[in-house]
N, CA, C and O atoms as a GROMACS GRO file, in nm:
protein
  540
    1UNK      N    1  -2.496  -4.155  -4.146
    1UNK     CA    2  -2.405  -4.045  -4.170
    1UNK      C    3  -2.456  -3.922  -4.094
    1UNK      O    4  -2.577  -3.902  -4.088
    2UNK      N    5  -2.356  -3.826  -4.026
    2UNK     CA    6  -2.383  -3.756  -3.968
    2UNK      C    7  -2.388  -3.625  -4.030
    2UNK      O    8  -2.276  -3.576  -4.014
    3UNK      N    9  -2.467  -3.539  -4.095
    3UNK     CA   10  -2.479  -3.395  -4.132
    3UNK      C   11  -2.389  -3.295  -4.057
    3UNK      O   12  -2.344  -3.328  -3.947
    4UNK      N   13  -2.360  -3.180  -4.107
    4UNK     CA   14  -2.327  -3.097  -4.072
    4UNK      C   15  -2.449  -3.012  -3.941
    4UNK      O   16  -2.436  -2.975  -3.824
    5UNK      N   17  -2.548  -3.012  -4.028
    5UNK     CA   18  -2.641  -2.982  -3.971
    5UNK      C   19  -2.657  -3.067  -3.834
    5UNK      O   20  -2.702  -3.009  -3.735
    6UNK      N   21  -2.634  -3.152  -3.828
    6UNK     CA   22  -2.656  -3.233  -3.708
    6UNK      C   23  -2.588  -3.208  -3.597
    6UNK      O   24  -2.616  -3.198  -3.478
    7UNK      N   25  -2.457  -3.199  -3.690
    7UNK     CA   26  -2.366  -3.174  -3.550
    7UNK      C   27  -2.343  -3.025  -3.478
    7UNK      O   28  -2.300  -2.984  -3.370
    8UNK      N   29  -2.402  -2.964  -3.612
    8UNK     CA   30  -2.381  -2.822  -3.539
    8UNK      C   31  -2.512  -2.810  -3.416
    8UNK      O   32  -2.483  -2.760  -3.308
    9UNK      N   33  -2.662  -2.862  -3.443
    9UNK     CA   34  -2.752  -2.888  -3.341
    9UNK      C   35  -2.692  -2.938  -3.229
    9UNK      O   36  -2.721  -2.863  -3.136
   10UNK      N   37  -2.614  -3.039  -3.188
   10UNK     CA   38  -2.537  -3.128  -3.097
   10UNK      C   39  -2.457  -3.031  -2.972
   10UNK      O   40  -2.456  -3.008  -2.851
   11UNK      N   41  -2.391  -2.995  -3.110
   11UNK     CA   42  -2.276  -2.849  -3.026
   11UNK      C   43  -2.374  -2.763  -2.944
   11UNK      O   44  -2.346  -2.733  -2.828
   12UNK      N   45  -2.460  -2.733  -2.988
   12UNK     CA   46  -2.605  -2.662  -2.964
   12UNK      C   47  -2.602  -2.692  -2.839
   12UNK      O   48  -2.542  -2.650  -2.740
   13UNK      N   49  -2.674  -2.767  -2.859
   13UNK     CA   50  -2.717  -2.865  -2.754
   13UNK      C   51  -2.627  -2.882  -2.622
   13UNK      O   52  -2.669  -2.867  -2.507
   14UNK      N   53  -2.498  -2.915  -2.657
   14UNK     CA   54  -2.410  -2.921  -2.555
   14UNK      C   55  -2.385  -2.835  -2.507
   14UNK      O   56  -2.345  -2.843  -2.390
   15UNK      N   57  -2.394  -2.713  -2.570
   15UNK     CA   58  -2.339  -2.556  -2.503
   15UNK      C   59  -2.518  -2.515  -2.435
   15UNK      O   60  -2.508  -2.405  -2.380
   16UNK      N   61  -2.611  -2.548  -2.427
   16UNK     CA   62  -2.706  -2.494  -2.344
   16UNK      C   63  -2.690  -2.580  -2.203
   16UNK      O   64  -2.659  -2.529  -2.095
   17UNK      N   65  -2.719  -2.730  -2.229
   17UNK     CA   66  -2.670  -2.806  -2.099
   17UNK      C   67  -2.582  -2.725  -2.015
   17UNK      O   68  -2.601  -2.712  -1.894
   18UNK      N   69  -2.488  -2.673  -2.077
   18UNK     CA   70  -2.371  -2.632  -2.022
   18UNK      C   71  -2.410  -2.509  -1.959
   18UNK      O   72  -2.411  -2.510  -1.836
   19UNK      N   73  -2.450  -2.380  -2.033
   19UNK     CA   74  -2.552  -2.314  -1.973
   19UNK      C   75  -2.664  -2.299  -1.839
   19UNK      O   76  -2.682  -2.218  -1.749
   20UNK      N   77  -2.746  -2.466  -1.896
   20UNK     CA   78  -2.810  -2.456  -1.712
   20UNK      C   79  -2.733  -2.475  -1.656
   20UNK      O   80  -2.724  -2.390  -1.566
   21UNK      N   81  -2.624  -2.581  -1.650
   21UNK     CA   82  -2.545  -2.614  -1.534
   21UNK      C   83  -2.452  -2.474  -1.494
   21UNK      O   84  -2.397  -2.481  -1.385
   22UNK      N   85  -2.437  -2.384  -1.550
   22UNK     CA   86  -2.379  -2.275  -1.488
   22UNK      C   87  -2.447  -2.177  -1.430
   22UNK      O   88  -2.395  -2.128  -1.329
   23UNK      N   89  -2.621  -2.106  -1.491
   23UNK     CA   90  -2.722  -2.090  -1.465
   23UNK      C   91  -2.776  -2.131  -1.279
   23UNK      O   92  -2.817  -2.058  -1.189
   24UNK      N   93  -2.749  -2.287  -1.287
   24UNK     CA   94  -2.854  -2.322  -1.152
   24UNK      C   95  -2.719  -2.352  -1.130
   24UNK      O   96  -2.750  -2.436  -1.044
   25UNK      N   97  -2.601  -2.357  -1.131
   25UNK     CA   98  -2.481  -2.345  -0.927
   25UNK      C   99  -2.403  -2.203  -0.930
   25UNK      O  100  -2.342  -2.173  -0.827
   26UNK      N  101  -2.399  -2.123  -1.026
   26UNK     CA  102  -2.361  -2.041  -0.974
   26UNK      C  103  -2.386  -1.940  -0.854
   26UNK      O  104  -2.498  -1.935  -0.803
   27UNK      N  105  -2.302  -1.874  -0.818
   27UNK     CA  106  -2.339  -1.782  -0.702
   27UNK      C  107  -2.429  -1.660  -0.747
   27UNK      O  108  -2.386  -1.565  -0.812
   28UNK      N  109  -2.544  -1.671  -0.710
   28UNK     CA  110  -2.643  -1.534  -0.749
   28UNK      C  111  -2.679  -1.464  -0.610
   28UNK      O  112  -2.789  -1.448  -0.556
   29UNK      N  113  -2.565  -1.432  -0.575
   29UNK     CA  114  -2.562  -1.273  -0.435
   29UNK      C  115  -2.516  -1.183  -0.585
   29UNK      O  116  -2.581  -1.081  -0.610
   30UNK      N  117  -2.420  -1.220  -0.667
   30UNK     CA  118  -2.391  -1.094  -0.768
   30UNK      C  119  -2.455  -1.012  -0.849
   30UNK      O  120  -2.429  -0.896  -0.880
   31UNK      N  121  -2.544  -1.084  -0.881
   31UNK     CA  122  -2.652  -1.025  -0.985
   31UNK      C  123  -2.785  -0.900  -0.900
   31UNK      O  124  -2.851  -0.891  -0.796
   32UNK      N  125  -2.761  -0.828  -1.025
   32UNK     CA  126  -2.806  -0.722  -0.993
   32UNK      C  127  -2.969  -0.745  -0.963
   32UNK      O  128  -3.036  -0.822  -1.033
   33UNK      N  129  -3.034  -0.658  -0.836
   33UNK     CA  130  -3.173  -0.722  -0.824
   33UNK      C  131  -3.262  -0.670  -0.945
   33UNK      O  132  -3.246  -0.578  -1.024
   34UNK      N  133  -3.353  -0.756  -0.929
   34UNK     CA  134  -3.499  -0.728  -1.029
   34UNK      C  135  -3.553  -0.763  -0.989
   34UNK      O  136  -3.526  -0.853  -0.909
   35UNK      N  137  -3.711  -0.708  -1.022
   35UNK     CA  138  -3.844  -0.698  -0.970
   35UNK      C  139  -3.897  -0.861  -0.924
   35UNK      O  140  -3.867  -0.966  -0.980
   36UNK      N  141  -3.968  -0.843  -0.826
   36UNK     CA  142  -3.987  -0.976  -0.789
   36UNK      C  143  -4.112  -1.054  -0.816
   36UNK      O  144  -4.144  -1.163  -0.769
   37UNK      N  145  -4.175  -0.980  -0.897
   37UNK     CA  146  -4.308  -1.082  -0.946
   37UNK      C  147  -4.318  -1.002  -1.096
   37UNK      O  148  -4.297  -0.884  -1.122
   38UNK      N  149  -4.352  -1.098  -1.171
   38UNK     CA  150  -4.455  -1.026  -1.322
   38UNK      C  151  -4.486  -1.113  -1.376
   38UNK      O  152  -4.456  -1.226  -1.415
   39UNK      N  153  -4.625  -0.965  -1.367
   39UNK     CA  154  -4.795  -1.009  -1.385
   39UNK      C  155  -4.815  -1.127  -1.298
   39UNK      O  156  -4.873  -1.230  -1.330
   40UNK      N  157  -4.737  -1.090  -1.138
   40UNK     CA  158  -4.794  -1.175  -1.038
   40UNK      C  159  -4.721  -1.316  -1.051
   40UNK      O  160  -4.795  -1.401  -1.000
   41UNK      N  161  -4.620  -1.363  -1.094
   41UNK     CA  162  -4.536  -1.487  -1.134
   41UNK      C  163  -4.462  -1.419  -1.049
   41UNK      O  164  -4.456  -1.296  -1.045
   42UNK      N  165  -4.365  -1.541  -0.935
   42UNK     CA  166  -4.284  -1.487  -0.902
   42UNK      C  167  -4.184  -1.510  -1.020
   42UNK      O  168  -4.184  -1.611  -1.090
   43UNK      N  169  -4.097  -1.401  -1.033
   43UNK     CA  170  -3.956  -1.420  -1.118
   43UNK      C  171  -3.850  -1.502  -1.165
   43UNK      O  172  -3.775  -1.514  -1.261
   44UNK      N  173  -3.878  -1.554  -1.054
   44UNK     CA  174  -3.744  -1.689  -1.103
   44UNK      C  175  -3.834  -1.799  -1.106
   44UNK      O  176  -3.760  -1.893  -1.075
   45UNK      N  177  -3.934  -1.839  -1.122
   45UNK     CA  178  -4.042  -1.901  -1.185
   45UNK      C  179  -3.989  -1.903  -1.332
   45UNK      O  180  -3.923  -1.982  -1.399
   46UNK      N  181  -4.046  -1.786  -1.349
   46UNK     CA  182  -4.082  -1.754  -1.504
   46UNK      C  183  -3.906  -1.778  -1.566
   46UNK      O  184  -3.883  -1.805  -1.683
   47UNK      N  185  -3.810  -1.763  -1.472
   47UNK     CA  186  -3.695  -1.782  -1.554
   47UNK      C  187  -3.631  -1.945  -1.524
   47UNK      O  188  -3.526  -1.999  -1.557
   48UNK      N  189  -3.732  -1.984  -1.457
   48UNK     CA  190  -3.673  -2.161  -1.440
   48UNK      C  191  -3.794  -2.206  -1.575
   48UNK      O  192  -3.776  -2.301  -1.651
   49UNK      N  193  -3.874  -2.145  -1.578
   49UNK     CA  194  -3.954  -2.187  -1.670
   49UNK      C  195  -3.860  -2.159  -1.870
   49UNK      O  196  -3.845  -2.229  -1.970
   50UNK      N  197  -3.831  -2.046  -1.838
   50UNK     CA  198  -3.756  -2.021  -1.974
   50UNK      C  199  -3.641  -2.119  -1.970
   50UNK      O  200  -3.628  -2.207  -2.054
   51UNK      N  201  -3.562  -2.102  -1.872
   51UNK     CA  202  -3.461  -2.236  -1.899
   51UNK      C  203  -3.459  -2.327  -1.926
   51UNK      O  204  -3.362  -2.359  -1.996
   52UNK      N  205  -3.571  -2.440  -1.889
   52UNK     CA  206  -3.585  -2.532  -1.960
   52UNK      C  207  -3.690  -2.554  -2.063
   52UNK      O  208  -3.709  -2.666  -2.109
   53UNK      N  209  -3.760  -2.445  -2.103
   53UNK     CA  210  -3.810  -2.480  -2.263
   53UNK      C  211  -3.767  -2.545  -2.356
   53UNK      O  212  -3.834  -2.628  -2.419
   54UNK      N  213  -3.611  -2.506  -2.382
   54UNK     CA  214  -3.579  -2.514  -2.521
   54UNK      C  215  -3.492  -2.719  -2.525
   54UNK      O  216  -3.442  -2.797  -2.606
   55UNK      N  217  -3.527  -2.709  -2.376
   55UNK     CA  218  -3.448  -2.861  -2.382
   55UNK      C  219  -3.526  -2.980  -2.446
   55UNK      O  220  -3.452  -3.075  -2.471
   56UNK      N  221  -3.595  -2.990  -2.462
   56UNK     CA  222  -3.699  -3.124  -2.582
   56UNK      C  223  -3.646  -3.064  -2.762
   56UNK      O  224  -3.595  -3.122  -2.858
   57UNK      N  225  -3.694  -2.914  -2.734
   57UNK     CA  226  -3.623  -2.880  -2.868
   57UNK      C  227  -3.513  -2.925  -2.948
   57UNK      O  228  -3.498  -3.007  -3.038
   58UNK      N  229  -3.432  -2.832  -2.876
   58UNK     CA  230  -3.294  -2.904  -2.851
   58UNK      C  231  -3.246  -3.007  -2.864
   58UNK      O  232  -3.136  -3.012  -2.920
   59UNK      N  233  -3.305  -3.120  -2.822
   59UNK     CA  234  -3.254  -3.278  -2.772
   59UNK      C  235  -3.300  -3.260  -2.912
   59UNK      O  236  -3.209  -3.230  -2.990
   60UNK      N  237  -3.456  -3.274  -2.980
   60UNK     CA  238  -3.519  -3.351  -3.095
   60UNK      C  239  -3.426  -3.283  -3.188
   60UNK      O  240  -3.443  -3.348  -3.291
   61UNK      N  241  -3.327  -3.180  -3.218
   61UNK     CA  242  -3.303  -3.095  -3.359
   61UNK      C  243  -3.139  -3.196  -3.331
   61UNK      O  244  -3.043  -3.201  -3.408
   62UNK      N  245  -3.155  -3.264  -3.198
   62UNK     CA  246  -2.951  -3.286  -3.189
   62UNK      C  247  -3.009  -3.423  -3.270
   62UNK      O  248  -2.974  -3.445  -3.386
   63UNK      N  249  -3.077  -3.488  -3.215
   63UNK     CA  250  -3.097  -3.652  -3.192
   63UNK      C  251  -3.170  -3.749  -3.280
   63UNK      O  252  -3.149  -3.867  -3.308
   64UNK      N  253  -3.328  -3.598  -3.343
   64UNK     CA  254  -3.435  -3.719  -3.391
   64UNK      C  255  -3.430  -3.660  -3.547
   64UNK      O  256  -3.405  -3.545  -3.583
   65UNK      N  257  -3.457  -3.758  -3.612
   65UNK     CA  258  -3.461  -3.695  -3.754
   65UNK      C  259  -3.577  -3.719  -3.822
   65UNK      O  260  -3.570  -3.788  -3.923
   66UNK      N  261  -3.744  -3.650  -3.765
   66UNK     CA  262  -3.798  -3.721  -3.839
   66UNK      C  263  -3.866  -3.832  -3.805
   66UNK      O  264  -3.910  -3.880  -3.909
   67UNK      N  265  -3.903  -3.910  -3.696
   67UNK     CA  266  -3.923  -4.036  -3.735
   67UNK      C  267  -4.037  -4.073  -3.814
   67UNK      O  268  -4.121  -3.986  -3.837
   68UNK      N  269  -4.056  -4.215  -3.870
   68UNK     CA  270  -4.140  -4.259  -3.958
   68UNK      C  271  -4.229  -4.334  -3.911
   68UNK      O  272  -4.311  -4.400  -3.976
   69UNK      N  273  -4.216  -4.329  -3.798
   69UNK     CA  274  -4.372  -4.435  -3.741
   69UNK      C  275  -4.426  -4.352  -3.596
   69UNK      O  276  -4.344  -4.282  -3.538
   70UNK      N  277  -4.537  -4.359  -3.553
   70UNK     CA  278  -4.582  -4.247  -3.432
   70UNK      C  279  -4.566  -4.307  -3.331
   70UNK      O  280  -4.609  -4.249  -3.231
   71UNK      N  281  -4.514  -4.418  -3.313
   71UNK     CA  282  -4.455  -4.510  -3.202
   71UNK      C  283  -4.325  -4.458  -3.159
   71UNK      O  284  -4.284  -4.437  -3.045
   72UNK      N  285  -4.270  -4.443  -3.266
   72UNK     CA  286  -4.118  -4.366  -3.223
   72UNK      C  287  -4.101  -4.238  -3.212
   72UNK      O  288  -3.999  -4.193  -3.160
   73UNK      N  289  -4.201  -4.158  -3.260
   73UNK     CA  290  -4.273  -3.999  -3.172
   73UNK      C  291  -4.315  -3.985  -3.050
   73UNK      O  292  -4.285  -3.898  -2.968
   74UNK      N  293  -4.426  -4.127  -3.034
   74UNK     CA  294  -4.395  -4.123  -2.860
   74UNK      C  295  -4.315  -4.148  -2.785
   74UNK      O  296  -4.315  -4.112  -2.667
   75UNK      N  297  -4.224  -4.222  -2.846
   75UNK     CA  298  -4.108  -4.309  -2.727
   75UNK      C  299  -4.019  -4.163  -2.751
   75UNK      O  300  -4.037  -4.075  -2.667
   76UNK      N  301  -3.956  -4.146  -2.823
   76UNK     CA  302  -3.889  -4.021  -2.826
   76UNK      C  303  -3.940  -3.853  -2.738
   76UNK      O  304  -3.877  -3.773  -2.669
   77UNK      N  305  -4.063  -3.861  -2.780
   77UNK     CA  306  -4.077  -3.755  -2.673
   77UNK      C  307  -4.074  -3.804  -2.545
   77UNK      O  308  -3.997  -3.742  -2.472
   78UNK      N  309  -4.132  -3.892  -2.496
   78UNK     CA  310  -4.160  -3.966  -2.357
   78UNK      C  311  -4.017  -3.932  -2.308
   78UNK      O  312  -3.987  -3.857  -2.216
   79UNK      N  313  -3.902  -4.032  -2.422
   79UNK     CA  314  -3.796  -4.045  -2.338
   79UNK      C  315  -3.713  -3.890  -2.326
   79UNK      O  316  -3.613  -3.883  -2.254
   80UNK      N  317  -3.768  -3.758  -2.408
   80UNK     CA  318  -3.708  -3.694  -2.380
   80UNK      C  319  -3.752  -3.583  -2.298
   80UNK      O  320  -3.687  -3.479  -2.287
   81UNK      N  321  -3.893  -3.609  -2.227
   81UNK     CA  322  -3.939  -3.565  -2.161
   81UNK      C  323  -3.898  -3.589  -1.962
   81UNK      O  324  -3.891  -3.523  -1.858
   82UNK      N  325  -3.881  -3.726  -2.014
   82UNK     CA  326  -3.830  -3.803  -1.825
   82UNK      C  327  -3.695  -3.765  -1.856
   82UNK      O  328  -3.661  -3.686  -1.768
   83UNK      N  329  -3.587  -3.785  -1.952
   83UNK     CA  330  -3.469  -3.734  -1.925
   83UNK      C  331  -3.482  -3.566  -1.880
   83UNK      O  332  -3.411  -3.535  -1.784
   84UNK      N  333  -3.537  -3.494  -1.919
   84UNK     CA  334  -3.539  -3.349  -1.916
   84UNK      C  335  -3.570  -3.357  -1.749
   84UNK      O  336  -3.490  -3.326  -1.660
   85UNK      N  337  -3.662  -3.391  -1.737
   85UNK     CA  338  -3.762  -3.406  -1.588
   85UNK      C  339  -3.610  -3.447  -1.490
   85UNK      O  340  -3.556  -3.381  -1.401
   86UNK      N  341  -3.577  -3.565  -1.543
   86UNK     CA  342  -3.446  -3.639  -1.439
   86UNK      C  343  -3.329  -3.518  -1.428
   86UNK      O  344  -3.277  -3.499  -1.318
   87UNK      N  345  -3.300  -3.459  -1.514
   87UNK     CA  346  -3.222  -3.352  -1.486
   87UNK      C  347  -3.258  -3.194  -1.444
   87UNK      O  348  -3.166  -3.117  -1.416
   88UNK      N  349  -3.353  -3.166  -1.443
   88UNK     CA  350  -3.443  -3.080  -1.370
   88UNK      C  351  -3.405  -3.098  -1.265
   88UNK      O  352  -3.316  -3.030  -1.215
   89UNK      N  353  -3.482  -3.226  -1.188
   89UNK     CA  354  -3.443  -3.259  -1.053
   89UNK      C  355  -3.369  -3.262  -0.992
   89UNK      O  356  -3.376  -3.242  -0.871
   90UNK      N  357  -3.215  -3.301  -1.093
   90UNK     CA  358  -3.069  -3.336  -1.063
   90UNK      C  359  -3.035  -3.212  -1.024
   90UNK      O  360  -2.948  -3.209  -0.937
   91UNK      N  361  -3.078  -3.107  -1.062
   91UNK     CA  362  -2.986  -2.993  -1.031
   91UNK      C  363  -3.100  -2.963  -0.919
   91UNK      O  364  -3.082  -3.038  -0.824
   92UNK      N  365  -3.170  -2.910  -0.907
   92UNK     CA  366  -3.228  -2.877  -0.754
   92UNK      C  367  -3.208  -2.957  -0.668
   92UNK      O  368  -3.218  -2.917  -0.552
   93UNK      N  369  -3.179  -3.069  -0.689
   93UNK     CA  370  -3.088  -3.132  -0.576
   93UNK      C  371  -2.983  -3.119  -0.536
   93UNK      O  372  -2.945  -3.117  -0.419
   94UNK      N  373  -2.894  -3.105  -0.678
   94UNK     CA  374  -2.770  -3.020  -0.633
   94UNK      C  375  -2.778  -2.899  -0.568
   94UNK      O  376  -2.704  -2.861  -0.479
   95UNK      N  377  -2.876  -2.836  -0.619
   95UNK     CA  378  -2.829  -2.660  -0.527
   95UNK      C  379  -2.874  -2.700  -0.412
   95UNK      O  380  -2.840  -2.617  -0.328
   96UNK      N  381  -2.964  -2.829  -0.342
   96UNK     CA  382  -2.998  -2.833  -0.199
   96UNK      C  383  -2.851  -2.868  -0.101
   96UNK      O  384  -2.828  -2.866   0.020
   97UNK      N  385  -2.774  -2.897  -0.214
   97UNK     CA  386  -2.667  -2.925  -0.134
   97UNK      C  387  -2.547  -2.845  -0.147
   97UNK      O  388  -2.440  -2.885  -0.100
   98UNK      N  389  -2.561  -2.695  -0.232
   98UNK     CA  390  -2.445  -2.640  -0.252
   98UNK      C  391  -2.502  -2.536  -0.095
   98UNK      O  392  -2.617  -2.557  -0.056
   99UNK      N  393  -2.436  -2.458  -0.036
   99UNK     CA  394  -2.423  -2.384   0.095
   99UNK      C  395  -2.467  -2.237   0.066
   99UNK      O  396  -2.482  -2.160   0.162
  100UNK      N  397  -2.490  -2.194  -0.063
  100UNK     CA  398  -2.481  -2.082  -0.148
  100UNK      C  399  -2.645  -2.051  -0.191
  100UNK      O  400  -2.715  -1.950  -0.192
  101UNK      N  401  -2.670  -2.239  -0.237
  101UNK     CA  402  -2.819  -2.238  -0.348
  101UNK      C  403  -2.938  -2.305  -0.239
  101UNK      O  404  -2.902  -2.307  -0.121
  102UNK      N  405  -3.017  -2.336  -0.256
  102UNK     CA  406  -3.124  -2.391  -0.194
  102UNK      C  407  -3.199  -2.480  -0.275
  102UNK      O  408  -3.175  -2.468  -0.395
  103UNK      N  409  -3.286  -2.568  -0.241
  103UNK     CA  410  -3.356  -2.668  -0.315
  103UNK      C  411  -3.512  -2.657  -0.291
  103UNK      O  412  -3.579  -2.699  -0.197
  104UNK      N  413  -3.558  -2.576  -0.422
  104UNK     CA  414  -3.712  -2.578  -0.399
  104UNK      C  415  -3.769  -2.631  -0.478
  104UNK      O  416  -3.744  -2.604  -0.595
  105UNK      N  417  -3.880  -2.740  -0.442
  105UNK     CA  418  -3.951  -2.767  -0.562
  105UNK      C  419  -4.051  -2.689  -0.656
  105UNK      O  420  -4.110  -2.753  -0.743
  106UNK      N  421  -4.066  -2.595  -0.646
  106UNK     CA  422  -4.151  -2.457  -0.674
  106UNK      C  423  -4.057  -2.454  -0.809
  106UNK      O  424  -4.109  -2.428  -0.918
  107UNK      N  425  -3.955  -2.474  -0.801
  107UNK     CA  426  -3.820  -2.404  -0.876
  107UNK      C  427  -3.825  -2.571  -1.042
  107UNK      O  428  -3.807  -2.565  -1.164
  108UNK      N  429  -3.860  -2.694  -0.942
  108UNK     CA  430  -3.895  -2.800  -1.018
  108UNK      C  431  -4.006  -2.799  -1.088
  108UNK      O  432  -4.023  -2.831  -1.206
  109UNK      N  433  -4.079  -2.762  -1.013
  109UNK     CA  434  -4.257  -2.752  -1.049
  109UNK      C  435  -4.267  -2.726  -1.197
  109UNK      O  436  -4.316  -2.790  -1.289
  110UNK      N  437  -4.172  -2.548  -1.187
  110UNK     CA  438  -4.160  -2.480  -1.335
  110UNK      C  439  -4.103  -2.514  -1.440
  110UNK      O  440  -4.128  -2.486  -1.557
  111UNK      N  441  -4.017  -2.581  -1.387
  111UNK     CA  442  -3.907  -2.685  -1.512
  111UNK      C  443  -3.978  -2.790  -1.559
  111UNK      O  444  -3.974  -2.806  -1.681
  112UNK      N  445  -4.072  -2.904  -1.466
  112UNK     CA  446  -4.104  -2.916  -1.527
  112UNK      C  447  -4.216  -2.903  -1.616
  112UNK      O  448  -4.236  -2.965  -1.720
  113UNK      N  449  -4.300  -2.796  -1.553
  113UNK     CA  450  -4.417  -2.781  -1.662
  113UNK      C  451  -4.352  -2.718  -1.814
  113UNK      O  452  -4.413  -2.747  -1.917
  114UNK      N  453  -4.220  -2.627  -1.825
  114UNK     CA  454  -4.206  -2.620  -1.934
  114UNK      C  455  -4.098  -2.713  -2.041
  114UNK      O  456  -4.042  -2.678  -2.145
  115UNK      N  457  -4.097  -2.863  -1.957
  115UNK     CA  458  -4.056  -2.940  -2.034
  115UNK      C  459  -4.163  -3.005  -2.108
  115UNK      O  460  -4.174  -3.006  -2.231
  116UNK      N  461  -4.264  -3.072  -2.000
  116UNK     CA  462  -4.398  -3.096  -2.042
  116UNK      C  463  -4.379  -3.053  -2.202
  116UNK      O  464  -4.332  -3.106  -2.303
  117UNK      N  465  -4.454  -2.902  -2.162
  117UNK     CA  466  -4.492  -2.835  -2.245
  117UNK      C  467  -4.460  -2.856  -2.404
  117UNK      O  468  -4.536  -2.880  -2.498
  118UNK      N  469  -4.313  -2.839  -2.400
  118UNK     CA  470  -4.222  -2.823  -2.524
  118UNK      C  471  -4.209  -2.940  -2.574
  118UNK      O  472  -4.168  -2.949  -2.690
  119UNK      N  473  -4.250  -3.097  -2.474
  119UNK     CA  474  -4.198  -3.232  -2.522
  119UNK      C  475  -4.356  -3.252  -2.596
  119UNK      O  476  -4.345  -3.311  -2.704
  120UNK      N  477  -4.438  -3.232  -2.576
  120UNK     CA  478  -4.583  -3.198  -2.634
  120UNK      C  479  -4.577  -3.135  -2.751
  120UNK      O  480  -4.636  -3.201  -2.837
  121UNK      N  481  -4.527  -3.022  -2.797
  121UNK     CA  482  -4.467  -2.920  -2.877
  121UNK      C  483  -4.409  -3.023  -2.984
  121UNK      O  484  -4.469  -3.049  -3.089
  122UNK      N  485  -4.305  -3.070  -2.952
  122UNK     CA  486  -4.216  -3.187  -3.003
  122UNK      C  487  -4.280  -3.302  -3.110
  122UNK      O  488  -4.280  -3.333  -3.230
  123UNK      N  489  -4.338  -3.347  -2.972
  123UNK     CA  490  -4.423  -3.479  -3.022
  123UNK      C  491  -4.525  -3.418  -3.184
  123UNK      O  492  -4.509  -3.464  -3.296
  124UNK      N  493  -4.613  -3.319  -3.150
  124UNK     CA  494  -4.693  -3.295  -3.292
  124UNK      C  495  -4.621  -3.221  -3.410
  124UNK      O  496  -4.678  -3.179  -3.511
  125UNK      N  497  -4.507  -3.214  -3.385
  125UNK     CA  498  -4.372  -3.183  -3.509
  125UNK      C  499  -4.375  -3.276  -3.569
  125UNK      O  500  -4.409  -3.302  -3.684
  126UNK      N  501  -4.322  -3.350  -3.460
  126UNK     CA  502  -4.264  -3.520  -3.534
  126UNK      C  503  -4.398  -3.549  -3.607
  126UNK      O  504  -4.423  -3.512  -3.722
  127UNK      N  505  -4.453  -3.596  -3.554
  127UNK     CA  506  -4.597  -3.671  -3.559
  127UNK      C  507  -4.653  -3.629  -3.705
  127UNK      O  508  -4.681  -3.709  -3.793
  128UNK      N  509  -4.662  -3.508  -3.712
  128UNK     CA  510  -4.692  -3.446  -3.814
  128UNK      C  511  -4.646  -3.435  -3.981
  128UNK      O  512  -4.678  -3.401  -4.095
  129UNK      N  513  -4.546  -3.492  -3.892
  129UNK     CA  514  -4.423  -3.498  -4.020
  129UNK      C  515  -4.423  -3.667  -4.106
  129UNK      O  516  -4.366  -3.698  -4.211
  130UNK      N  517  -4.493  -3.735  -4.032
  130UNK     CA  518  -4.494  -3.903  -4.042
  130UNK      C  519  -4.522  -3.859  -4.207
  130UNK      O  520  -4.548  -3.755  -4.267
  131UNK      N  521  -4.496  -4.013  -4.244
  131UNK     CA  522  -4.521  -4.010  -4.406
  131UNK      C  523  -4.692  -4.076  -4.415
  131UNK      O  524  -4.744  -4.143  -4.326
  132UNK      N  525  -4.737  -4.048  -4.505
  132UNK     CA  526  -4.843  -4.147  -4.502
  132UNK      C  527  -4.888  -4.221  -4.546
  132UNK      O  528  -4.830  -4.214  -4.655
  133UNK      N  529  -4.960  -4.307  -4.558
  133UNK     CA  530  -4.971  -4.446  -4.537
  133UNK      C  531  -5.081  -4.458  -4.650
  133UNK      O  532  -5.192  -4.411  -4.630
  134UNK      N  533  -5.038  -4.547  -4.815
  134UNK     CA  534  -5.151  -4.537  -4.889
  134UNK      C  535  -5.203  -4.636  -4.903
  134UNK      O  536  -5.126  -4.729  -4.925
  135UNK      N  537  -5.334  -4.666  -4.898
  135UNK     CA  538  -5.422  -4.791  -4.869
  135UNK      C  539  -5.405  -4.856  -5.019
  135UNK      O  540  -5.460  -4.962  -5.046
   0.00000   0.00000   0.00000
C-alpha cells in the first residue's frame, strides 16, 4: 500500500528531476553574473555540487522504506548511487551537444562527488535503522 506520505515524496522527487533537467539545458547568457570563485571553488562547481545532493535523498524518501536487512542498504544505495552517477553524465552529455551548453567533466566530477557523498549519507540512515537481531 502506498502512503500518502509516499507519494507526496515521489511528486517530490519528480518535480526536482524536473528541476535539473531545466537547470542543466537551459539557456544561461540570461542570468545575471556572479562572482566567479568562493573561498576559491569555482562557482558552478559548488552549484553542480548542490544540485545533485539531494538526489539519493530524494530517491531513498520516494522509494526505500526502511529496509530490514544491510544487504538491501547496500544494493539500494549502490543502485542509487550509479543511477544518480548515469544521469549526471546523461546530462553533460546532453549539454555537449546542445550549441548553447558545453560538456565538462569538471561539471561531472562535482555531481558526482556529491552523489557519492549523500548515497553514503543514505546508506548509514538505512543501515542504522535495521532491526536487531536477538541471539
Amino acid at each position: 500500500m502506498t502512503t500518502p506520505k509516499t507519494i507526496l515524496a515521489r511528486i517530490l522527487f519528480l518535480l526536482y528531476l524536473g528541476a535539473i533537467a531545466l537547470l542543466c539545458f537551459m539557456h544561461v547568457d540570461k542570468l545575471p553574473d556572479v562572482q566567479k570563485f568562493i573561498f576559491g571553488i569555482p562557482t558552478d562547481k559548488i552549484v553542480h555540487f548542490g544540485m545533485f545532493l539531494p538526489f539519493p535523498i530524494l530517491a531513498y524518501l520516494a522509494y526505500d522504506h526502511l529496509t530490514n536487512k544491510l544487504s538491501h542498504a547496500i544494493l539500494f544505495a549502490l543502485a542509487t548511487m550509479f543511477i544518480g552517477l548515469a544521469i549526471a553524465y546523461i546530462t553533460e552529455y546532453v549539454q555537449g551537444t546542445l550549441p548553447y551548453r558545453s560538456m565538462e567533466m569538471a561539471d561531472f566530477k562535482a555531481d558526482a562527488l556529491a552523489i557519492c557523498i549523500s548515497s553514503v549519507f543514505v546508506f548509514i540512515v538505512d543501515a542504522t535503522h535495521l532491526p536487531v537481531r536477538k541471539k
